[in-house]
C-alpha positions as CSV (number, residue, x, y, z in Angstrom):
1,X,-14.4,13.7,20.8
2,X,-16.0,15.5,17.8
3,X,-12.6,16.9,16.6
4,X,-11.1,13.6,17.0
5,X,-14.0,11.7,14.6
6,X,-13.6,14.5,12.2
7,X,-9.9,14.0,11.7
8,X,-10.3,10.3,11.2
9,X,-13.0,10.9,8.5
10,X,-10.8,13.4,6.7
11,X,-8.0,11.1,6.9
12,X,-9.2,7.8,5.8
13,X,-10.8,10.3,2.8
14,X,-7.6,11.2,1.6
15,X,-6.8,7.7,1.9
16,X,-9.6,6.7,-0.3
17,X,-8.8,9.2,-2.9
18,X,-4.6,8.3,-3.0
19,X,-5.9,5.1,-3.2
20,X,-8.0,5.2,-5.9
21,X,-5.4,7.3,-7.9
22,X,-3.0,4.6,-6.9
23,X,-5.0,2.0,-8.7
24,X,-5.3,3.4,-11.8
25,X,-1.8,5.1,-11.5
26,X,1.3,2.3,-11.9
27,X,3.2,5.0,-10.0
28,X,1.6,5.5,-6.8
29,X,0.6,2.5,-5.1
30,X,-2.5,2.1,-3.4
31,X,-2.1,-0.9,-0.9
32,X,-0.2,1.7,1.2
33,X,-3.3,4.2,1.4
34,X,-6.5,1.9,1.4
35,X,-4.9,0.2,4.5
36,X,-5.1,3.8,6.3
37,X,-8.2,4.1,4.8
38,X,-9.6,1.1,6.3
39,X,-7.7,1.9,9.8
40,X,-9.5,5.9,9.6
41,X,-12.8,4.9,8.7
42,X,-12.9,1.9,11.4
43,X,-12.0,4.6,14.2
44,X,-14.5,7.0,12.9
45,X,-17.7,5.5,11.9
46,X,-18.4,2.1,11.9
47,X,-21.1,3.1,9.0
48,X,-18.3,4.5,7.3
49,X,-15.7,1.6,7.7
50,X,-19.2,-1.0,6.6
51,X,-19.5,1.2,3.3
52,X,-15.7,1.2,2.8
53,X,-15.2,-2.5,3.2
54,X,-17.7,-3.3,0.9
55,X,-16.6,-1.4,-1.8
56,X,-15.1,-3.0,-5.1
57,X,-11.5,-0.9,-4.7
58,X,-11.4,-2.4,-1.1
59,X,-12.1,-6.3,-2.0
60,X,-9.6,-5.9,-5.1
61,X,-6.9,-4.6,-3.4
62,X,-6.8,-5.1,0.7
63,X,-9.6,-7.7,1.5
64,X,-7.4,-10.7,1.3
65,X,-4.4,-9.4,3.1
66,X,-6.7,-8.0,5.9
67,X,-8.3,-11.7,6.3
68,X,-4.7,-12.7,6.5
69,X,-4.8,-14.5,3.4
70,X,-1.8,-12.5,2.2
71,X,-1.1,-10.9,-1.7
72,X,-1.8,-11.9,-4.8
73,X,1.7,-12.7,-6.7
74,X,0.4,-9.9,-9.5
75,X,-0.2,-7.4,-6.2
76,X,3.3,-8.3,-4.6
77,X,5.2,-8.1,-8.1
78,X,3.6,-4.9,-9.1
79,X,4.0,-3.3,-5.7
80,X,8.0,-4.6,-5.7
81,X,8.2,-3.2,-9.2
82,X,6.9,0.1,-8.4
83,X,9.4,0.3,-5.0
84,X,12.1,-0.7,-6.9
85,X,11.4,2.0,-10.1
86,X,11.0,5.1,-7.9
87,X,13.9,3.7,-5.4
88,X,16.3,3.7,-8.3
89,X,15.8,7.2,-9.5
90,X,16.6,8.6,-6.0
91,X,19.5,6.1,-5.9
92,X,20.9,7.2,-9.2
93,X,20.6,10.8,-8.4
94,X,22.3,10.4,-4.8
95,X,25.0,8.5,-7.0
96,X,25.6,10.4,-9.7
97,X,26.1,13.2,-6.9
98,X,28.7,11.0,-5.0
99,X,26.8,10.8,-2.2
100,X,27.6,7.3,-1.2
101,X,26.1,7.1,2.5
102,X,22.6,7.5,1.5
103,X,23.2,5.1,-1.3
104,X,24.0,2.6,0.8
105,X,21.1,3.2,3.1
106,X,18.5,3.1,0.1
107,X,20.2,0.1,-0.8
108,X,19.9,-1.6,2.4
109,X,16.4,-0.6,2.3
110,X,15.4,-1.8,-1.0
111,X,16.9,-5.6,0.1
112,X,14.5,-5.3,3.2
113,X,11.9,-4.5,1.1
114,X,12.3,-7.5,-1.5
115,X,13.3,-9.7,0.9
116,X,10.2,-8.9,3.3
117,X,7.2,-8.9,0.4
118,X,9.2,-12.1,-0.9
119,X,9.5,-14.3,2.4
120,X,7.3,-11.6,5.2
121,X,3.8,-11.4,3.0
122,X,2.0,-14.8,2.3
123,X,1.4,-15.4,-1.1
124,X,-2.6,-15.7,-1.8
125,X,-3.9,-17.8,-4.6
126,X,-7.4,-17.0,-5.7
127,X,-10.1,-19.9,-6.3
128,X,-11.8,-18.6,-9.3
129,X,-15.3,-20.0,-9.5
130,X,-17.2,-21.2,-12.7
């Protein structure tokens, strides 16, 4: 049961820390990894998953979609944007060397991807107060 506890703590820690990167960084994105943050620490610790939910990185970037709120359109565009930029590079390369299966794939998976953050993920519009 220890062993167990201790893996979720070092996982939702390396979640924390992509995450952090991620939102700082335009190329990594962090949704991905607070969410398994969140999902570590909550199996782990509940003092842990407390502390992480009140954190200023979690109620920027995951609070509202975990309330089922949804994104922000800035949140869905940027994480589309970022899909999209690191998608094409692999797509170009796998083109450029004629290797038209996996292009198609990739493309087929990009389309998912718009279509699903575009119609799949509520768009949340923040009150701003004052």
């Amino acid at each position: 049961m220890k062993l167990k506890k201790i893996f979720w703590i070092i996982l939702g820690c390396i979640g924390l820390a992509l995450g952090a990167v991620g939102a700082v960084m335009p190329m990594l994105p962090a949704f991905p990894f607070l969410l398994l943050a969140s999902i570590s620490f909550a199996k782990s610790s509940e003092k842990l998953h407390n502390w992480f939910i009140n954190t200023k990185i979690y109620k920027n970037n995951l609070e509202s979609f975990v309330k089922g709120k949804g994104m922000t359109k800035a949140t869905k565009i940027r994480i589309i944007t970022m899909v999209t930029a690191l998608m094409s590079i692999g797509f170009t390369m796998m083109f450029i060397k004629q290797i038209y299966v996996p292009c198609g794939i990739l493309a087929g998976v990009w389309i998912f991807h718009i279509i699903y953050f575009c119609f799949g993920v509520k768009t949340y519009k923040p009150e701003f107060e004052g």
